[in-house]
C-alpha positions in Angstrom: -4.8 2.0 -8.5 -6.9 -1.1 -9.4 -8.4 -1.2 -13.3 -12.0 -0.5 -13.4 -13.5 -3.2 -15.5 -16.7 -2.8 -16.5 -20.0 -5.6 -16.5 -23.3 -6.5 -17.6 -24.9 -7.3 -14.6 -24.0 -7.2 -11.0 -21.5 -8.8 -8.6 -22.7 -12.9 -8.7 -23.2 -12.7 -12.3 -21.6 -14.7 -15.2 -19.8 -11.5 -16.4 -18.6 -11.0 -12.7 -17.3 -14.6 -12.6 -15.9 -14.3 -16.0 -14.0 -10.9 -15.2 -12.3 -12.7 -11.9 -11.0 -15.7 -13.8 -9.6 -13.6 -16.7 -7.7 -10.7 -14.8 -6.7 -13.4 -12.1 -5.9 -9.8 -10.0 -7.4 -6.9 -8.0 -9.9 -4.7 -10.2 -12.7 -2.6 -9.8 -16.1 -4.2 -10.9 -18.2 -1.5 -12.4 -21.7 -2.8 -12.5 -23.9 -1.7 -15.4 -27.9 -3.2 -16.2 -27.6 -3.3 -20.2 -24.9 -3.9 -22.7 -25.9 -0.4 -24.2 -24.5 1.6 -20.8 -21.9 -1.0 -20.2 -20.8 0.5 -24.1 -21.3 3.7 -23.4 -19.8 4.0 -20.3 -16.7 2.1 -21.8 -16.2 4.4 -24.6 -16.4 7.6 -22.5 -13.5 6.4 -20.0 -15.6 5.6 -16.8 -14.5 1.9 -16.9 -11.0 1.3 -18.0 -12.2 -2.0 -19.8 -15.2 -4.7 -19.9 -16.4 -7.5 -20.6 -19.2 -8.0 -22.8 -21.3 -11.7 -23.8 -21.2 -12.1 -28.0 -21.8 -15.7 -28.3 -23.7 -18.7 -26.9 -23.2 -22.2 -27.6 -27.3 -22.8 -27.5 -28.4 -19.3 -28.0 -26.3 -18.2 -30.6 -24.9 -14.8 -31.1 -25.8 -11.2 -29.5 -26.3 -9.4 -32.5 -26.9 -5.9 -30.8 -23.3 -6.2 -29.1 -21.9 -6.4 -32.7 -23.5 -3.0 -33.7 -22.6 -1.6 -30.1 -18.8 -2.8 -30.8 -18.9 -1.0 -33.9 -21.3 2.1 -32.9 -18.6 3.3 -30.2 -15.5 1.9 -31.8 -14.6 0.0 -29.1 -11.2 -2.3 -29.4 -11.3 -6.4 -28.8 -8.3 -7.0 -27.0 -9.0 -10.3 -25.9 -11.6 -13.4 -24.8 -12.6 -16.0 -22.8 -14.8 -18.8 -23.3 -16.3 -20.4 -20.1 -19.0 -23.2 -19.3 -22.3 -21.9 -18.0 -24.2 -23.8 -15.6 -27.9 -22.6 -15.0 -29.3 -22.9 -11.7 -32.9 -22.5 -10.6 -33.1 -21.1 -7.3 -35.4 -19.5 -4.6 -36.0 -18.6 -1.1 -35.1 -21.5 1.4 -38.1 -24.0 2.2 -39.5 -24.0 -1.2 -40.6 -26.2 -4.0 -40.4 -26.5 -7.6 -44.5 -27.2 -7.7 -44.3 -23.9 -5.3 -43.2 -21.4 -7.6 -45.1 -19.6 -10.3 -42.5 -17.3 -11.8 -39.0 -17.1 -13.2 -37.2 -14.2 -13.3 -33.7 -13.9 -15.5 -31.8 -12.8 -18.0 -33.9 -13.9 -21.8 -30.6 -15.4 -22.6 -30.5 -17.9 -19.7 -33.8 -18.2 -20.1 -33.8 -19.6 -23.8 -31.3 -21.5 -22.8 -33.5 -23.7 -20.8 -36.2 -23.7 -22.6 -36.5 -27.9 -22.1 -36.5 -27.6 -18.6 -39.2 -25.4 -17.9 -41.4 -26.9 -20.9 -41.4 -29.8 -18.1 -42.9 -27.2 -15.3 -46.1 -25.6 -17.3 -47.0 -24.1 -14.2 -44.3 -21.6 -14.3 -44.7 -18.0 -16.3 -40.9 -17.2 -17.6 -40.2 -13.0 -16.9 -37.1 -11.9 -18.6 -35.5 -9.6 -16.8 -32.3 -7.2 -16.9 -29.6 -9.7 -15.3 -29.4 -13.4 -13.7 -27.7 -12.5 -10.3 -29.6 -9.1 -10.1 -33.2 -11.5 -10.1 -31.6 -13.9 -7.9 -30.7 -10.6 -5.5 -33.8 -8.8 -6.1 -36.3 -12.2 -4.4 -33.6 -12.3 -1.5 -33.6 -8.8 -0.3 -37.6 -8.6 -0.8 -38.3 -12.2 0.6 -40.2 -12.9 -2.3 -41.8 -16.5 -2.1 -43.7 -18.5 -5.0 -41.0 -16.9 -7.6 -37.3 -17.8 -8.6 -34.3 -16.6 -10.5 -32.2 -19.1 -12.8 -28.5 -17.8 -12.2 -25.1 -19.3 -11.2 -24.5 -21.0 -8.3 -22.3 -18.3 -7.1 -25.4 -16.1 -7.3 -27.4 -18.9 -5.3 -24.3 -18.5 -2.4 -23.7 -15.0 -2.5 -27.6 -13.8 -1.7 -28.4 -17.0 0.7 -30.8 -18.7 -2.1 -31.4 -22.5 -2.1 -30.8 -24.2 -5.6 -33.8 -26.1 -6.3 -32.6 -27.8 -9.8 -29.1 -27.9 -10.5 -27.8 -27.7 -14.3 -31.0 -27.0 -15.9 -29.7 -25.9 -19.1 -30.6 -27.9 -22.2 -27.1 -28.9 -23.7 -24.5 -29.5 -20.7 -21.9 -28.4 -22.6 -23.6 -25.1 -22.8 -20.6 -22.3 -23.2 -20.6 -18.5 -23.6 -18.1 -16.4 -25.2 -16.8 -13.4 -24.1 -15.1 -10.8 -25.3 -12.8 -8.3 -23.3 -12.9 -4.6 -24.6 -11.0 -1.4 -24.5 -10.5 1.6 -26.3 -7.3 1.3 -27.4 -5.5 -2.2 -29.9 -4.0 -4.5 -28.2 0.1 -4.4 -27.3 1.7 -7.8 -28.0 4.0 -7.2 -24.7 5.7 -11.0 -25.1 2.7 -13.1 -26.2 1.7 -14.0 -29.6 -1.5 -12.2 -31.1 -3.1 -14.8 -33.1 -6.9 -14.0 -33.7 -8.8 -10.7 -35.0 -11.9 -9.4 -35.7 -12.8 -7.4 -38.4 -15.9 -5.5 -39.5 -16.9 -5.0 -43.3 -19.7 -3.8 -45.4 -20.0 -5.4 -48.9 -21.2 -3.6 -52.9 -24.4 -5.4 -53.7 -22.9 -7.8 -56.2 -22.8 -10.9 -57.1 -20.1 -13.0 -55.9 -18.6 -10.9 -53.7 -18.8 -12.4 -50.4 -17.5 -15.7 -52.1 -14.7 -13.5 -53.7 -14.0 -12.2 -50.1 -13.9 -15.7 -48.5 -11.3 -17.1 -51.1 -8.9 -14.5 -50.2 -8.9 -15.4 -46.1 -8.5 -19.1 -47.9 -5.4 -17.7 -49.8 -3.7 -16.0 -47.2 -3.8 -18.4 -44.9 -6.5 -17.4 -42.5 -8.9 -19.8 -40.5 -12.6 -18.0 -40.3 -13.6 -19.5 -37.0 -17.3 -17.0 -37.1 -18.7 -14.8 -39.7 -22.6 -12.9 -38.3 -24.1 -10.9 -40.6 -25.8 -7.3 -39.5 -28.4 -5.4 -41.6 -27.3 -2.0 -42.4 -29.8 0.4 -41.2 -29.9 3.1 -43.1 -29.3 0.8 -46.8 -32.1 -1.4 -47.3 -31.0 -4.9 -48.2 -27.4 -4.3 -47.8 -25.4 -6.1 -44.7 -21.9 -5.7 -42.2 -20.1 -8.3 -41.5 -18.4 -9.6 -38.8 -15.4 -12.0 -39.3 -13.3 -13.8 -36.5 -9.8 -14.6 -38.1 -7.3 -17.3 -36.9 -3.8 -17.2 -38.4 -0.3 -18.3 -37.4 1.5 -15.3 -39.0 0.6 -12.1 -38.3 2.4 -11.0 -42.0 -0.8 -13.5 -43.6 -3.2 -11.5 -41.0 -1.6 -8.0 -43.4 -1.5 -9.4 -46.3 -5.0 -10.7 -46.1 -6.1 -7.1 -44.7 -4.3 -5.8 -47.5 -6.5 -7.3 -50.2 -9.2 -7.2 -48.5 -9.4 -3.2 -48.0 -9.8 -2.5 -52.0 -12.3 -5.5 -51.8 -14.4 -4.3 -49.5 -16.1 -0.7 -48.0 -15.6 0.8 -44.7 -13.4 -2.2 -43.2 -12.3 -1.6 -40.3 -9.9 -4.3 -37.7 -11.9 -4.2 -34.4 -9.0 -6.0 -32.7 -6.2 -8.5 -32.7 -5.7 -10.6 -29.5 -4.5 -13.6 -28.1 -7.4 -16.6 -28.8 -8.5 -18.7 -25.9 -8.7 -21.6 -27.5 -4.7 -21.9 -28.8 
């Protein structure tokens, strides 16, 4: 039986692209609209495991997949970074001076925020997914509007690419991360990154006392994102990416760093994707 791995967004998709090239097999695309279902629907066992956008080289981070991560204790067990190239596209025939809307994802969106400061004429609509737009104007026909998407999108529903590479920065990259409900097994490769989840007493120094013990035992901090707590005013989560060569310096540091800090918790320890 094939694993069900669940998206955001629908087949065409940079999710969809991103779930072929890392499972390089046979699975079962399970196509959800928001990252909130994709969660959800993760955690209660409908998809086996999914992929799920945290950062953007332009955009910067997803916070709300950080507090979704969290909210339904869902495992990193992996990730993979890939280049994203932002197409505008539309029904055959058609102009750039022709069309007056722009339907995709915000992200994608912001993301070529240049281009489109060059085309006044055209009202941005953010919308729930990239290749769900793109499908959406090719099964209703819809002239005068476009989607921005991949160019797998573009192919897959019969759309003509009017600009190619329209995002601001071409070396515009998104990282994803691959999720489960259950740690990672090592099964013969080396687990060399984590990401761990802390909340912090309201004192002074403590975040820089925090930092010099990942110094100390060894650990490269590739991210840290702060997240408000809701329900303490003025008090914040953090999120910490951890690079390390020995997984006894990971322990150690984890060690320390439990009577340092409150509620931490490892979200994951996988293989990086950029050793």
């Amino acid at each position: 039986m094939n694993k069900k791995i669940g998206i955001q967004g629908i087949k065409g998709s940079f999710h969809h692209l991103v779930a072929m090239d890392y499972y390089h097999r046979d699975v079962e695309v399970l196509e959800y609209l928001s990252f909130h279902e994709l969660a959800q629907k993760l955690a209660s066992g409908e998809a086996d495991e999914a992929v799920m956008a945290i950062e953007n080289s332009i955009a910067g981070s997803i916070l709300p997949n950080y507090a979704l991560i969290d909210e339904y204790d869902l495992k990193v067990i992996g990730e993979h970074y890939t280049p994203v190239n932002m197409n505008l596209m539309a029904i055959p025939g058609q102009k750039i001076e022709d069309i007056k809307k722009v339907f995709s994802h915000p992200m994608a969106l912001l993301q070529c925020k240049e281009f489109f400061k060059k085309h006044p004429h055209i009202k941005l609509i953010e919308d729930a997914d990239t290749a769900e737009a793109a499908k959406r104007i090719s099964e209703n026909d819809t002239r005068k509007a476009a989607a921005v998407a991949s160019p797998a999108a573009a192919e897959m529903y019969d759309l003509e690419i009017l600009a190619s590479e329209i995002h601001t920065i071409k070396s515009n990259a998104t990282r994803f991360l691959v999720l489960g409900r259950e740690e990672k097994k090592p099964n013969g490769e080396k687990l060399d990154k984590a990401s761990v989840k802390f909340d912090l007493k309201s004192e002074r120094g403590s975040l820089v006392s925090v930092l010099n013990i990942i110094r100390d035992c060894y650990l490269d901090m590739t991210k840290i994102q702060s997240l408000p707590i809701i329900d303490a005013p003025w008090k914040y989560s953090f999120f910490v990416d951890l690079v390390f060569e020995r997984p006894e310096d990971f322990e150690k540091g984890m060690e320390v760093l439990k009577i340092m800090t409150e509620d931490l918790k490892i979200l994951g320890i996988y293989k990086s994707n950029l050793s």
